[in-house]
N, C-alpha and C positions, 0 to 999 in steps of 0.2 A: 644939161645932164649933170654936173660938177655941183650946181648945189643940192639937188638930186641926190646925188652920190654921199655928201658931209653929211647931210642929217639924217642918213641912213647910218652912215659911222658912228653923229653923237649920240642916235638913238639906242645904240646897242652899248653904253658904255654905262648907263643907271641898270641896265639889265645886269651886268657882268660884275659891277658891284652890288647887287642886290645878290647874285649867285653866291660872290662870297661870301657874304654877311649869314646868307642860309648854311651855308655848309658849315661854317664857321660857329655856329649857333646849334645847327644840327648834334654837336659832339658835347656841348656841354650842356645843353637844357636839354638833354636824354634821362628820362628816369632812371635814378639810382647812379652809383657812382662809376663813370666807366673804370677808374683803375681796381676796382674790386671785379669787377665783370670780366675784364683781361687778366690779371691776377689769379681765377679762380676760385674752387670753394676753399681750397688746403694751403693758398698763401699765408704770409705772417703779417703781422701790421705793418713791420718794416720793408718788406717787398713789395707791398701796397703803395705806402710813402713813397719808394722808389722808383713806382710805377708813374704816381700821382707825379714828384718833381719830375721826372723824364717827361710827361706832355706838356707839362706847366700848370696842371692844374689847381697849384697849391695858390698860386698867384692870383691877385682879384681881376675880373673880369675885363676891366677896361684895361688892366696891363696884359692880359693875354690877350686880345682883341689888339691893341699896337704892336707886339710881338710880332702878331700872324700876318699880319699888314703888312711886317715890314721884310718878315721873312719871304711872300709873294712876290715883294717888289725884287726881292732879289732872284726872284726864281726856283726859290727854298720851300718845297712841300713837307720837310719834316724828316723824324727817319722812323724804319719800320720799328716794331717794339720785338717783334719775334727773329728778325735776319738781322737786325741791325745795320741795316744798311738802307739810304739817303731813298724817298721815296721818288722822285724824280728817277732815281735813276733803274730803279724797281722796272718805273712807266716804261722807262726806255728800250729795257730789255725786253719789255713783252709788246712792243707798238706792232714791232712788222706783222708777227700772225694774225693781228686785229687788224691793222690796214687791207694783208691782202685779201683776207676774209671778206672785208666789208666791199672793197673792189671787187670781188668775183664776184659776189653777191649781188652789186648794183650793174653790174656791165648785162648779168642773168638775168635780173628784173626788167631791165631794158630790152634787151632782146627778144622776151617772153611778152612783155604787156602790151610794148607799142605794138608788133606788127597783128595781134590778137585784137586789142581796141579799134585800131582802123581799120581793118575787114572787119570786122562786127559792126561798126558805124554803117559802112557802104551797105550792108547786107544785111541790115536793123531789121529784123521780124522774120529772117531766115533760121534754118536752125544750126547753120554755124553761130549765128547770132543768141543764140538760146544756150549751145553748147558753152561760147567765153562765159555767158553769168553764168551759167551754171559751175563753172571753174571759177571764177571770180568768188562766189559767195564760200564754195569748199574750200579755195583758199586762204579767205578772209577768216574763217570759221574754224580754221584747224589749227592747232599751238603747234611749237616750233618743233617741240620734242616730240610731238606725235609723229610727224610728218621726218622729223629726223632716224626714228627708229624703222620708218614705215623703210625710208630709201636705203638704209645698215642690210636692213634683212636680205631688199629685195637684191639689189646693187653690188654688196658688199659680201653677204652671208651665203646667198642662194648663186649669183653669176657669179662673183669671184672678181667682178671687174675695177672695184676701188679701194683704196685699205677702208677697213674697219674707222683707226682710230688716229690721230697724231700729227704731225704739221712735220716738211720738210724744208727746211730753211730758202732760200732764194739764193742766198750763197751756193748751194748742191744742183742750180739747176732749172730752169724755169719749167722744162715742165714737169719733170717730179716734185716741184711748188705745188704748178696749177694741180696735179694729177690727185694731191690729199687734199686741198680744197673743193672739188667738184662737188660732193657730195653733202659735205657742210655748207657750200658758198647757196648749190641748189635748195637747201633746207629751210636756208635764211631768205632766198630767194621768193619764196612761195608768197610770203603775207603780203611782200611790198611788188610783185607782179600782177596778184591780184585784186592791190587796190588802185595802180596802177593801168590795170587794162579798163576796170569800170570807169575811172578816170576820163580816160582817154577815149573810150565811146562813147561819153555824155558828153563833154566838150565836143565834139568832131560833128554830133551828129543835130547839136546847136547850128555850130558855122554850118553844114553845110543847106541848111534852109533857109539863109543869107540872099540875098539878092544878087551878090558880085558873084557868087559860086553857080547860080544859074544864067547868068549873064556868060559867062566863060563858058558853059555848055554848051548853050544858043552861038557862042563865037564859034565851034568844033573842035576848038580843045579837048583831049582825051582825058578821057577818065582819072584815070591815074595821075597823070599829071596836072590835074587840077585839085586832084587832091594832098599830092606829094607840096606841089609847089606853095598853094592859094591857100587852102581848105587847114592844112596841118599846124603850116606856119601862126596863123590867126588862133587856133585852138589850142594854141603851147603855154598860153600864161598860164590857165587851172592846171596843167598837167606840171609843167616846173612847178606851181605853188606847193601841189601834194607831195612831187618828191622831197623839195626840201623839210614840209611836217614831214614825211616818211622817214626823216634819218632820227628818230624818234624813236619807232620801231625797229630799227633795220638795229640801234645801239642796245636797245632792250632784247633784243632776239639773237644779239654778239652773245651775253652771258650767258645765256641757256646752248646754244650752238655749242659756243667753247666746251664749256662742261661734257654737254653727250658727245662729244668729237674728241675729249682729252686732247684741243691746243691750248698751247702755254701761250696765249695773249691776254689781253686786257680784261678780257669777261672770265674768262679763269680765275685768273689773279684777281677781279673781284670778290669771286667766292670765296675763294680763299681765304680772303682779309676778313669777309664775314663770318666764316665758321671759327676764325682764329679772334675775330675779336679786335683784329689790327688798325684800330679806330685810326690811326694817321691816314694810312693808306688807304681803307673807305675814305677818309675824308680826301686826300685827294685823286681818289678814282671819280668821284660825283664832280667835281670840280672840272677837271678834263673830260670828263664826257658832258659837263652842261657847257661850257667852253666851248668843244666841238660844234654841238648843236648851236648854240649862238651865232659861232662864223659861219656855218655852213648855210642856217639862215639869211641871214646878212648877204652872203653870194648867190642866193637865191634871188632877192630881191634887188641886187645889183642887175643882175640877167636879166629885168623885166625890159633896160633900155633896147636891149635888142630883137624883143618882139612888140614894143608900144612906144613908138616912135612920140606919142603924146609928151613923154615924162623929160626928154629932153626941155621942156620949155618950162 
């Protein structure tokens, strides 16, 4: 398993400097000059310049490229150009509503796909089974903000049952936390449930036309527990593979959530950098979100020892 495990680690580390090198590149081989585009149409030259020496852009290429290099190793994403203040710590302020977001989010998708995928599997050509794809493909097919404005109206507008719009710190409370994420965590919920549940009824309904899984029937093993125990277990690799792509969209579906939700997390605070132009802080918002996805793959593929006993050798 151990060496299993390092070449899984060395192989994610050409990736994470190839990340940089994009985002890092992304800001200066952008058409036109970013400190005119942050500056404005009614800037002076000299606010320009002063735009230009604050990213470093006046410096050539391979000394800004060591700069940025060196200020990552220390943990230095730059600072904003409009708050003036350390983008790191920008990140910091806005993590929690993007964590518990993405948490409720995925505990939802969870809870929503497995137990859908595995009665669809068992009951393949029934029309519960008709029922999940037909949920499956509506949720794959519907964007975040449709589905977000659909649950405001019904949820929010019409019952009166969840606020509207805004995040309640975790400090105030856990469940007037959970209570303003239901309805955003549900929204983001939908795409990665219902890719999720097709998932998990293609997988399942694989293994169970297995030989060992008819063998354990023939033994009188129940149902259920051949499929809880035997059947599930074996069919979990594709299903872990997709959730780990899934945190792809689940990050892509943070900034649109945020937005129609009005929280102050990370997908906010992306837009924001984008309509202000705050090219630091775009740059290290793609950084920490390709980062994320990175490790979260990486533990993805750590998790395969514990359902393919093969990979230990």
């Amino acid at each position: 398993m151990m060496p299993y495990v390092l070449r899984r680690l060395a192989a994610t580390v050409p990736v994470l400097v190839f990340v940089a090198l994009f985002v890092f590149f992304l800001l200066r081989l952008t058409p036109g000059d970013p400190a005119v585009l942050i500056a404005g149409d009614q800037a002076t030259t000299a606010q320009i310049e002063t735009i230009r020496e604050q990213l470093g852009l006046n410096r050539p290429l391979l000394d800004q490229l060591i700069a940025w290099a060196g200020q990552l190793a220390r943990g230095d994403l730059g600072r904003s150009v409009f708050s003036d203040m350390e983008v790191t710590r920008l990140i910091g302020l806005r993590v929690e509503p993007t964590a518990m977001l993405a948490l409720v989010a995925l505990v939802m998708a969870l809870a929503i796909a497995l137990p859908l995928g595995t009665i669809a599997a068992v009951k393949a050509g029934s029309g519960f089974d008709r029922a999940v794809m037909a949920f499956a493909m509506l949720g794959f097919s519907s964007p975040v903000f449709v589905v977000a404005f659909f649950l405001v109206y019904v949820f929010a507008l019409t019952l009166g049952w969840f606020p509207t719009q805004g995040y309640v710190p975790l400090a105030q409370g856990l469940w007037p936390c959970l209570n303003s994420l239901i309805l955003p965590g549900l929204a983001l919920a939908m795409l990665y449930a219902a890719l999720l549940a097709r998932i998990t009824r293609a997988s399942l309904l694989e293994v169970l036309s297995e030989d060992y899984v008819r063998t354990a029937h023939a033994k009188g093993l129940q149902g259920g527990r051949v499929v809880l125990r035997h059947a599930l277990k074996n069919a979990a690799i594709p299903i872990v593979t997709v959730l780990g792509v899934g945190i792809a969209a689940l990050l892509g579906g943070v900034v649109v959530t945020e937005t129609v939700f009005n929280i102050p997390g990370l997908g906010r605070l992306t837009t924001d950098a984008i309509l202000r132009r705050d090219y630091p802080v775009v740059q290290g918002l793609i950084l920490v979100f390709s980062v994320i996805y990175v490790v979260v793959n990486l533990l993805v593929d750590l998790s395969y020892v514990l359902f393919d006993p093969r990979i230990r050798y």
